[in-house]
C-alpha positions in Angstrom: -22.0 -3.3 10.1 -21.2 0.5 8.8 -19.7 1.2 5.7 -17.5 4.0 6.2 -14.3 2.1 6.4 -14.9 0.4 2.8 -16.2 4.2 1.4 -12.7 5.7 2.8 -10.5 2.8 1.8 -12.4 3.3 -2.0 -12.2 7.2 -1.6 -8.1 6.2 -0.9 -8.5 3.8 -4.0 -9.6 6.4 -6.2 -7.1 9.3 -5.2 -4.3 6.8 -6.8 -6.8 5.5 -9.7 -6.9 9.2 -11.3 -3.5 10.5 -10.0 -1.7 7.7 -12.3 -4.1 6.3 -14.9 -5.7 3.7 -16.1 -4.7 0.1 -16.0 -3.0 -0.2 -19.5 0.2 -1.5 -20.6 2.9 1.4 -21.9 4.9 -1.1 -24.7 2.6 -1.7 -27.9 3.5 -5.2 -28.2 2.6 -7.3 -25.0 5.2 -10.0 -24.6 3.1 -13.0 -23.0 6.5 -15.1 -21.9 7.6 -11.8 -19.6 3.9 -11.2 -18.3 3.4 -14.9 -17.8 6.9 -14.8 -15.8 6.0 -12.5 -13.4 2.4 -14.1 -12.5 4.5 -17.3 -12.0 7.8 -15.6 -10.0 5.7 -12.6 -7.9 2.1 -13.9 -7.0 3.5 -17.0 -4.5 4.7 -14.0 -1.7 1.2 -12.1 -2.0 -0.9 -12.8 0.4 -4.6 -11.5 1.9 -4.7 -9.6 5.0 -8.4 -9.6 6.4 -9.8 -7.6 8.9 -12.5 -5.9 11.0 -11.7 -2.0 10.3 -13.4 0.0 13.5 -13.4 3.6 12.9 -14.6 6.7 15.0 -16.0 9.7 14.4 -15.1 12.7 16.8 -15.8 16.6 16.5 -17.9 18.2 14.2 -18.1 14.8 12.4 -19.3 12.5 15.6 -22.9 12.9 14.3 -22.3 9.9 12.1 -21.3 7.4 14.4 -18.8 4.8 15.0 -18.5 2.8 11.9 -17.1 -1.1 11.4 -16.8 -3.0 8.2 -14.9 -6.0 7.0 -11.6 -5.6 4.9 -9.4 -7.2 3.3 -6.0 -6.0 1.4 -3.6 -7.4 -0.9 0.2 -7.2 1.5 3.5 -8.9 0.9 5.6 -11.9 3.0 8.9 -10.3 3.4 10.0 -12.8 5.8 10.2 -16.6 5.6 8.5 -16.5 9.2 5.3 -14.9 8.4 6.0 -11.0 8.4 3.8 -9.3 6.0 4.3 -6.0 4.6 1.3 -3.4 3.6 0.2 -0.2 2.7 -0.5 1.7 5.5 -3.0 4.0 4.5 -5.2 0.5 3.0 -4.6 -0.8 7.0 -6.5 2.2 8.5 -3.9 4.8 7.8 -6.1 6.8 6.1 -7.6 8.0 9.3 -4.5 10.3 9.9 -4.2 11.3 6.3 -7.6 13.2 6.5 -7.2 14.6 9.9 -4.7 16.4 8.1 -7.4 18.0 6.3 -10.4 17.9 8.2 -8.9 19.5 11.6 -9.8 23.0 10.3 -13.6 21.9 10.7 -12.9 20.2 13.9 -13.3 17.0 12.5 -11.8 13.5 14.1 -11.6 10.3 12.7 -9.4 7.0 14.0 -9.3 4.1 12.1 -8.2 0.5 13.9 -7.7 -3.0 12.3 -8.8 -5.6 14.7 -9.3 -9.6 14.4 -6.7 -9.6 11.6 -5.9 -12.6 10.2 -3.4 -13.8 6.7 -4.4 -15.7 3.7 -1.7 -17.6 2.3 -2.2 -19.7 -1.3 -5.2 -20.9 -1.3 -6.3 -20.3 2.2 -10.0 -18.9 2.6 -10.0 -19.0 6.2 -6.6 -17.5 7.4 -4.2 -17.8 10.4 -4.3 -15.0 13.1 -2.1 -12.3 13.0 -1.0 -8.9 14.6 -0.2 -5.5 13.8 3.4 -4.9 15.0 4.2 -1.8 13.9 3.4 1.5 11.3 5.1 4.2 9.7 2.5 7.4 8.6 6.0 9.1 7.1 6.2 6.1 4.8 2.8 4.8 4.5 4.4 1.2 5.6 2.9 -1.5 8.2 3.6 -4.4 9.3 1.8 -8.0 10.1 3.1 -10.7 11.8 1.9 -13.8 11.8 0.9 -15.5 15.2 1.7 -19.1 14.8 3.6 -19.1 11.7 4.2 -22.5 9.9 7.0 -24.7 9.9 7.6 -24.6 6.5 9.0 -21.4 5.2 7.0 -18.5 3.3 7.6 -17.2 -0.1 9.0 -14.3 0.3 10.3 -11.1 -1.0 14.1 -10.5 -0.1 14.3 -6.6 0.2 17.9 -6.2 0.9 18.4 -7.7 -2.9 17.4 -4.6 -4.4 18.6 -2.3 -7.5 18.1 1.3 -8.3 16.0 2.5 -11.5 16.7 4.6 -14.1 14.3 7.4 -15.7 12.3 5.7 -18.5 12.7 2.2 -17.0 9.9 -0.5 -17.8 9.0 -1.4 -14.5 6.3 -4.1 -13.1 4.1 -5.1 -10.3 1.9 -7.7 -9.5 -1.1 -7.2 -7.4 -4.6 -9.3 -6.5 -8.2 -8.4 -7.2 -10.7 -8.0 -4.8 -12.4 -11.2 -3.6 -15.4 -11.0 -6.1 -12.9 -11.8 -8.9 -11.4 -14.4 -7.1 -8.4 -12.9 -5.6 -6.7 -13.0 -9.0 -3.4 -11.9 -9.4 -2.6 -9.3 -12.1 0.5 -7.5 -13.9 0.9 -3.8 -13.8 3.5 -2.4 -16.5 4.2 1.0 -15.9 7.8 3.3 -16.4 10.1 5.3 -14.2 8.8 9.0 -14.9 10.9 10.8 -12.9 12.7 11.2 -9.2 12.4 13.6 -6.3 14.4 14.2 -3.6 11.4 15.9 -1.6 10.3 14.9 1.1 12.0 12.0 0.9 14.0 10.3 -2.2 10.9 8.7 -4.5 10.4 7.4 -8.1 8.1 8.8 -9.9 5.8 6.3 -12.1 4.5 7.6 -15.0 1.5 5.4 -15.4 -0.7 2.2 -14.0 1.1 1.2 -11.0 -1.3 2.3 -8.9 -3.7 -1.0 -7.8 -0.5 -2.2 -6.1 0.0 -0.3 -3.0 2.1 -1.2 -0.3 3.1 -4.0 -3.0 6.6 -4.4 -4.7 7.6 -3.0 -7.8 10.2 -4.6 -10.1 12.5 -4.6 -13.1 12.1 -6.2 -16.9 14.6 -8.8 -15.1 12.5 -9.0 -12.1 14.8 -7.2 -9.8 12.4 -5.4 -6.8 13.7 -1.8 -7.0 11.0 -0.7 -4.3 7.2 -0.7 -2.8 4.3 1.8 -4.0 3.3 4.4 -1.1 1.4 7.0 -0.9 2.6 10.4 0.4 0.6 13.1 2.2 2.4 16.6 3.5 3.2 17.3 6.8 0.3 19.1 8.6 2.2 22.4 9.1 2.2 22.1 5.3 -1.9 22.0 4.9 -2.7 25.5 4.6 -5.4 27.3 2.3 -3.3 27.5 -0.8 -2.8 23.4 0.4 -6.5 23.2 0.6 -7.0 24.7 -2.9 -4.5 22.5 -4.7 -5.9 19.5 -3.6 -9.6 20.2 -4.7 -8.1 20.1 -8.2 -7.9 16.9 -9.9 -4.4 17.9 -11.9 -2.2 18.2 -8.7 -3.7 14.8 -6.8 -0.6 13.5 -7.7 2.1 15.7 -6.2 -0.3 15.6 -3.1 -1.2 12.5 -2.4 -0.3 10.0 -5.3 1.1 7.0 -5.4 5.5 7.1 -6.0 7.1 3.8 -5.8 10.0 4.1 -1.9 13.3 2.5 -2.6 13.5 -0.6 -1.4 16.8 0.1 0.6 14.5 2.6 2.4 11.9 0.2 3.1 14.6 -2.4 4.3 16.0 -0.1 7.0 12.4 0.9 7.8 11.5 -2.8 8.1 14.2 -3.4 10.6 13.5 -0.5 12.6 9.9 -1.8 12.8 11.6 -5.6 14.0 13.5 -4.2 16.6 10.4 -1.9 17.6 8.5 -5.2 17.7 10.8 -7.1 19.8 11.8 -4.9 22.3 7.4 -4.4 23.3 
């Protein structure tokens, strides 16, 4: 088994990791009862999606190979029948990311999820799932569940969402990897900011970033929207493009992580339903 799926998917990892800080709570007085709420509220809908990541190498790059490598991401049930909602770019999206970039030197890469499966609870084994649908613009995908159970999921209702303000506290709950047992963790972070450009984002001003493709939430535990990443068009990716992006300082406003309205994601979701029902 290669490991050029798990080195991209860390490369991804650490883009957001310096783009938005370290891990570290913004209030100076930690309230235990409010941390200790969200764990309890926001872990039940989160669930592991694991699966075989297959990519190929094309171009000046198909020297090294095709790779595989097992995976496994943190996504979220956003339907009581088993659909599960994830970061793109963590589900193999980050092939088309760095074409972006590498198609100057006549580089390829693709990047497909195969024998996916869901972890639910406590489940080590999983249920077999599907990829239904992805949007690159958003850096959203979506999971489905094969044979989902008859008893509903925990879920996250994205049509019951609010808007933030600049300065808002704002939280999000996301897993470890499997050597730490999958535990779930709070992210505090605030609202630093809003752009219009190319889309209508928040901006987070710190230590959101372990939880992408996951939901991100008011001090009342209102979900105001899901952290993405966002790349520029390829038309966009010129020298001065290229330039930027070799400097640590601007990772952010190229690729960082901003937090998508959930109102945004809902239509997108629905789009991506309708897309899936009508194959």
């Amino acid at each position: 088994m290669g490991h050029l799926g798990g080195r991209a998917t860390m490369f991804v990892a650490a883009m957001c990791w310096w783009s938005l800080g370290a891990l570290v709570p913004v209030s100076a007085a930690d309230d235990k009862d409010e941390f200790a709420r969200f764990l309890r509220d926001k872990e039940p809908p989160l669930v592991t999606v694991k699966f075989v990541l297959k990519v190929k190498m094309g171009g000046a790059m198909g020297g090294m190979g095709d790779q595989e490598s097992d995976t496994e991401i943190t996504g979220v049930m956003i339907d009581p029948k088993g659909v599960v909602l994830c970061s793109n770019t963590q589900l193999g999206g980050f092939a088309a990311m760095m074409k972006k970039f590498m198609g100057r030197m006549g580089g390829e890469i693709t990047a497909t999820p195969t024998d996916v499966k869901v972890l639910v609870g406590d489940d080590v084994d999983g249920v077999e799932a599907e990829l239904i649908a992805r949007d690159t613009e958003l850096d959203l995908a979506w999971v489905r569940i094969k044979t989902p159970r008859t008893e509903p999921y925990a879920h996250v209702d994205l049509g019951e969402a609010v808007k933030a303000s600049i300065g808002e506290r704002v939280f999000a709950v996301h897993r470890m990897d499997k050597y730490f047992a999958r535990s779930a963790v709070v992210a505090e972070g605030r609202i630093g900011g809003k752009t219009s450009k190319p889309r209508d984002l928040y901006v987070p001003a710190a230590a959101l970033a372990p939880a992408m493709g996951l939901p991100v939430y008011t001090a009342e535990g209102q979900v105001i929207g899901v952290m993405v990443m966002q790349a520029p068009d390829e038309e966009d990716v010129d020298a001065d493009s290229m330039a930027m992006f070799g400097r640590m300082s601007n990772m952010q406003e190229m690729m960082g992580g901003f937090i998508l309205p959930a109102e945004t994601v809902d239509k997108a979701t629905r789009r991506a339903m309708e897309s899936a029902e009508g194959d």
